[in-house]
C-alpha positions as a printed Julia matrix, in Angstrom:
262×3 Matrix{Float64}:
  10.14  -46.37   37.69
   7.93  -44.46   40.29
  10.37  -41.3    39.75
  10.4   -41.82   35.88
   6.31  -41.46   35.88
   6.38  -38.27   38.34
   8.62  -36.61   35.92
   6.82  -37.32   32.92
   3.39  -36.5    35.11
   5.35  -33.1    35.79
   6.72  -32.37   32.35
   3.21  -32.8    30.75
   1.51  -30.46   33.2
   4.68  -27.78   32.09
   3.61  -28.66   28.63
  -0.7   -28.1    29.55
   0.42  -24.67   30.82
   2.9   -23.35   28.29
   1.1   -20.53   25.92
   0.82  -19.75   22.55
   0.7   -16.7    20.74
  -0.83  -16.56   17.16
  -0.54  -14.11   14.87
  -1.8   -14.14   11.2
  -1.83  -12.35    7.59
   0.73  -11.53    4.86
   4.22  -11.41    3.86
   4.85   -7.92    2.49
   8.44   -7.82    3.03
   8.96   -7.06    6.32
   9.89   -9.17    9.28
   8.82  -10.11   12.96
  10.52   -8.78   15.86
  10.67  -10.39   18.9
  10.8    -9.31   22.72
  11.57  -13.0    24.29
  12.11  -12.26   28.24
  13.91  -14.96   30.77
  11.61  -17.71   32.38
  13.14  -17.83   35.33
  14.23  -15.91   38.17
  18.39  -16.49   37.36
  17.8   -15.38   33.93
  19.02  -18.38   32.48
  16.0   -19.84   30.34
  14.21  -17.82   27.41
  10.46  -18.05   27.6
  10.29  -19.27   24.33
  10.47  -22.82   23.24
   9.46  -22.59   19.45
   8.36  -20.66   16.51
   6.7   -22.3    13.51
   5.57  -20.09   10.05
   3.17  -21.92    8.31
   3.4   -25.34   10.43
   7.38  -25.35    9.69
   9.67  -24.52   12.03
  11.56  -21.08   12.22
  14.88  -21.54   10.48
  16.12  -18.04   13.17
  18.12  -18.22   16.29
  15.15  -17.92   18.98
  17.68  -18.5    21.77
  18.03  -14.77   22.73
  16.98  -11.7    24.78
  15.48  -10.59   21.36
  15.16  -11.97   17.48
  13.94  -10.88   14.13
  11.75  -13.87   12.42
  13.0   -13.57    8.85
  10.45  -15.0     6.05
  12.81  -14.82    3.69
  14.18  -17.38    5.25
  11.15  -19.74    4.04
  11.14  -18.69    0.56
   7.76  -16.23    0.88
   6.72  -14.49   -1.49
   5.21  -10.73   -1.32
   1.31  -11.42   -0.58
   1.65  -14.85    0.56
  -0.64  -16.03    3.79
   1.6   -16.15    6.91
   0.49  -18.46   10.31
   3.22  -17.88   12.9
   2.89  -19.56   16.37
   5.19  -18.74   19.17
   5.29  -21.83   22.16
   6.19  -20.41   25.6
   6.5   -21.26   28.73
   4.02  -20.59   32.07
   4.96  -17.93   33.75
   6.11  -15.82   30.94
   5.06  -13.75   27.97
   6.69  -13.11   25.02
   5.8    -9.55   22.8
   5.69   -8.89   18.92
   7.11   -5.36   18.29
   5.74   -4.91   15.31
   2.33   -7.26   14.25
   1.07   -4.73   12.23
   3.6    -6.06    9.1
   1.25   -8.82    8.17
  -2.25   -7.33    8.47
  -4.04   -6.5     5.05
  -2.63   -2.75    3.56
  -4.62   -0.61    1.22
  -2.27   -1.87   -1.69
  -4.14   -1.71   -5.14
  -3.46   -0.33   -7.74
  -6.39    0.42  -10.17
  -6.18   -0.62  -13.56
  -9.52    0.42  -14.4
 -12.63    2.37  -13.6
 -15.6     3.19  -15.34
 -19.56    4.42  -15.24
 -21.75    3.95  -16.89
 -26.05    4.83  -16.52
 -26.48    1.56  -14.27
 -23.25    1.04  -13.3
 -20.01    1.57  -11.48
 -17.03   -1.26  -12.48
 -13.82   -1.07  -11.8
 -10.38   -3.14  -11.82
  -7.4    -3.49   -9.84
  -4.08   -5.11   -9.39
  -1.83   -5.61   -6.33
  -4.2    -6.23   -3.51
  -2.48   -7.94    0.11
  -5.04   -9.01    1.8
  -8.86   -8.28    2.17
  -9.9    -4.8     2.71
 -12.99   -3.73    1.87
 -13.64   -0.71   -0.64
 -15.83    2.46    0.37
 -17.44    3.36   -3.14
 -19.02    6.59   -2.97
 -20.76    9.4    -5.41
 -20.48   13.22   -5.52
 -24.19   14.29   -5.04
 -25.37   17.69   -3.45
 -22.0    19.35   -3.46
 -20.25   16.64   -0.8
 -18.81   12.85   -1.42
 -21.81   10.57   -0.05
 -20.91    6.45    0.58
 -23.15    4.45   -1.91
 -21.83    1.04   -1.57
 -19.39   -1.31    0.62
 -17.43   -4.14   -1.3
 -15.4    -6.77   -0.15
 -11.89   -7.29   -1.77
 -10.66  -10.54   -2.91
  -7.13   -9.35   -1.3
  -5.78  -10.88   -4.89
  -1.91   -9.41   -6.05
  -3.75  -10.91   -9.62
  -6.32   -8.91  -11.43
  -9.69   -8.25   -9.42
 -12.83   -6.86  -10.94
 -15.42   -5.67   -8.93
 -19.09   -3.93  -10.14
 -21.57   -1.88   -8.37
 -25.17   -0.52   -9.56
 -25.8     2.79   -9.5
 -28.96    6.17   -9.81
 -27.41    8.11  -12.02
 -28.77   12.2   -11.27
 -28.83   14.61  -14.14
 -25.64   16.12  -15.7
 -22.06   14.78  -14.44
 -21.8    11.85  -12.06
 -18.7    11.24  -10.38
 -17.76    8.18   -8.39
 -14.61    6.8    -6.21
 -13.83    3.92   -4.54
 -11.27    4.31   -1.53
  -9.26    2.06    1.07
  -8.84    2.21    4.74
  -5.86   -0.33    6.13
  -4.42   -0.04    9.76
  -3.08    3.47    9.57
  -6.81    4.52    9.2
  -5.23    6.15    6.02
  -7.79    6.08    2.91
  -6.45    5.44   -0.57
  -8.49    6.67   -3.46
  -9.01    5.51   -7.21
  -9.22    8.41   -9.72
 -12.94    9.36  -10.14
 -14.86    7.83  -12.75
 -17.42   10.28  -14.76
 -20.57    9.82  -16.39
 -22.57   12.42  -18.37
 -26.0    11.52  -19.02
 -27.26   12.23  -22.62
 -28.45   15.82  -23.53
 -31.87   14.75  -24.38
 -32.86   13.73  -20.51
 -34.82   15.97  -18.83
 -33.77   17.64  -15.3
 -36.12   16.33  -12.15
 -38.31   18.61  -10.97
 -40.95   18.23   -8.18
 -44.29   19.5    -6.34
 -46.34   19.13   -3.8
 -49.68   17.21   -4.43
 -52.81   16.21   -2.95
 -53.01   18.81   -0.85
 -49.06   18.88    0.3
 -49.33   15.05    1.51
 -47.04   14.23   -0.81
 -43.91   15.23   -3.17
 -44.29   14.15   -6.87
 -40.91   13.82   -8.68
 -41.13   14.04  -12.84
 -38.97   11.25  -12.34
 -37.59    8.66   -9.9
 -34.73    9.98   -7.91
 -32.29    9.86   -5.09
 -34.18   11.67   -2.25
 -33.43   13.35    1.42
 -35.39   14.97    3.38
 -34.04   17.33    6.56
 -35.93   19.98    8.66
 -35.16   23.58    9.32
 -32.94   21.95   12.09
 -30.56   20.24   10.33
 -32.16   17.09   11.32
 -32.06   13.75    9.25
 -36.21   12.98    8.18
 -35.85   10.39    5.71
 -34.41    9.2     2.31
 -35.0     6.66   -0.44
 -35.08    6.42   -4.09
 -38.93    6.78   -5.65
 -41.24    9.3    -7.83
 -43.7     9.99   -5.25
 -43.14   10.62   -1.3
 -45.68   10.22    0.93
 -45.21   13.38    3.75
 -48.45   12.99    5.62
 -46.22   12.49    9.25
 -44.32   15.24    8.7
 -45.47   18.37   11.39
 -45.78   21.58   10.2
 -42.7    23.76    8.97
 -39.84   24.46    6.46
 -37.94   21.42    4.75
 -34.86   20.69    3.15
 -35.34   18.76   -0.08
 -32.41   17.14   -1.68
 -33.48   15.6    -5.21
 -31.12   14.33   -7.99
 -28.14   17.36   -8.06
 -30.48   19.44   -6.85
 -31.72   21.24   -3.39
 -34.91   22.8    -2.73
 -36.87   24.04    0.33
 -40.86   23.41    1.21
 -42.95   24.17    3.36
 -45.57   21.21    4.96
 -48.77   23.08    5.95
């Protein structure tokens, strides 16, 4: 009886220091692959004891030097969350070869994407997983990030909407990826032409060049002679009393200027 309870004491202490490695995300149709090393020194024991996928046991042959864990074993489909766990023993580690087939992949596909004066909506299909999209406008001759949205990571339709300061003329917009592969994927751009009859922003300088008067609100930055970032914001009037003395950059609506603060 004595050696019964050492053996059980002993087993359960194996058990306390076995390890687990977790991995998470979603079935795109690729499998696991599997580096399972010996446990012991007369390579006669495989480190691992057991794989579940999604709290059920793994259907594949885990008794090997190597092994592939195939989901299509469990009836997955494409997009699908996927939990695996892998049980080892102490003294051991197994490896996944490849982990990177179930994280989140810049997948959509855009069904739709549109601008209006206020806003930017768009609508997309096929997402695996949540990525967030980069939305960004073409302002001042370069692409300029506007917004950050968080995908549903939906295959099913997703429709998203973002508000935007229109600037005189033709507004183009994008939203884009990044997955893993630090890869972007972009939408088309979306275009919006504002109506003939608005006027183009203009500026000055008032009360005694302490401040910059807009003939309209705007989209504004502000850089020195230097190349260096002053400040930016969206108003009609900009208070420059702290600026020092010098020659400015002044980027307004589509437009770019220079001024000098006396």
């Amino acid at each position: 009886m004595k050696r019964i309870l050492i053996a059980a004491f002993l087993l359960n202490c194996m058990n306390l220091f076995a390890g687990e490695l977790n991995l998470d995300g979603f079935y795109q149709g690729k499998n696991l692959y599997v580096v399972n090393p010996f446990s012991d020194a007369n390579n006669t024991s495989f480190c691992i004891t057991s794989v579940t996928v999604n709290g059920s046991a793994s259907k594949d042959e885990i008794q090997s030097s190597s092994f592939e864990i195939d989901f299509s074993l469990m009836e997955l489909k494409n997009g699908d969350k996927v939990v695996v766990k892998i049980t080892y023993k102490d003294g051991c580690k197994p490896s996944v070869i490849n982990p990177e087939v179930l994280k989140p992949t810049a997948s959509f596909s855009m069904v739709s994407i549109k601008a209006d004066n206020n806003n930017l909506k768009w609508v997309t299909r096929g997402e695996i997983g949540s990525l967030n999209f980069l939305v960004e406008e073409f302002r001042w001759n370069n692409w300029r990030k506007i917004a950050e949205v968080k995908g549903l990571g939906t295959p099913e339709k997703a429709a998203y909407e973002v508000a935007v300061n229109t600037h005189t003329g033709t507004n183009k917009y994008r939203v884009s990826q990044t997955d893993y592969t630090r890869k972007a994927k972009y939408s088309k751009v979306a275009q919006y032409q504002t109506p003939m009859n608005v006027l183009d922003v203009t500026f000055l300088l008032a009360d005694k060049g302490t401040k910059i008067k807009f003939s309209a609100q705007t989209v504004y930055q502000i850089w020195d002679s230097k190349g260096t970032f002053i400040k930016e914001g969206i108003e009609a009037e900009v208070n420059i009393t702290e600026l020092e003395k010098g020659l400015y950059h002044l980027y307004f609506d589509d437009k770019t200027a220079d001024f000098t603060k006396k």
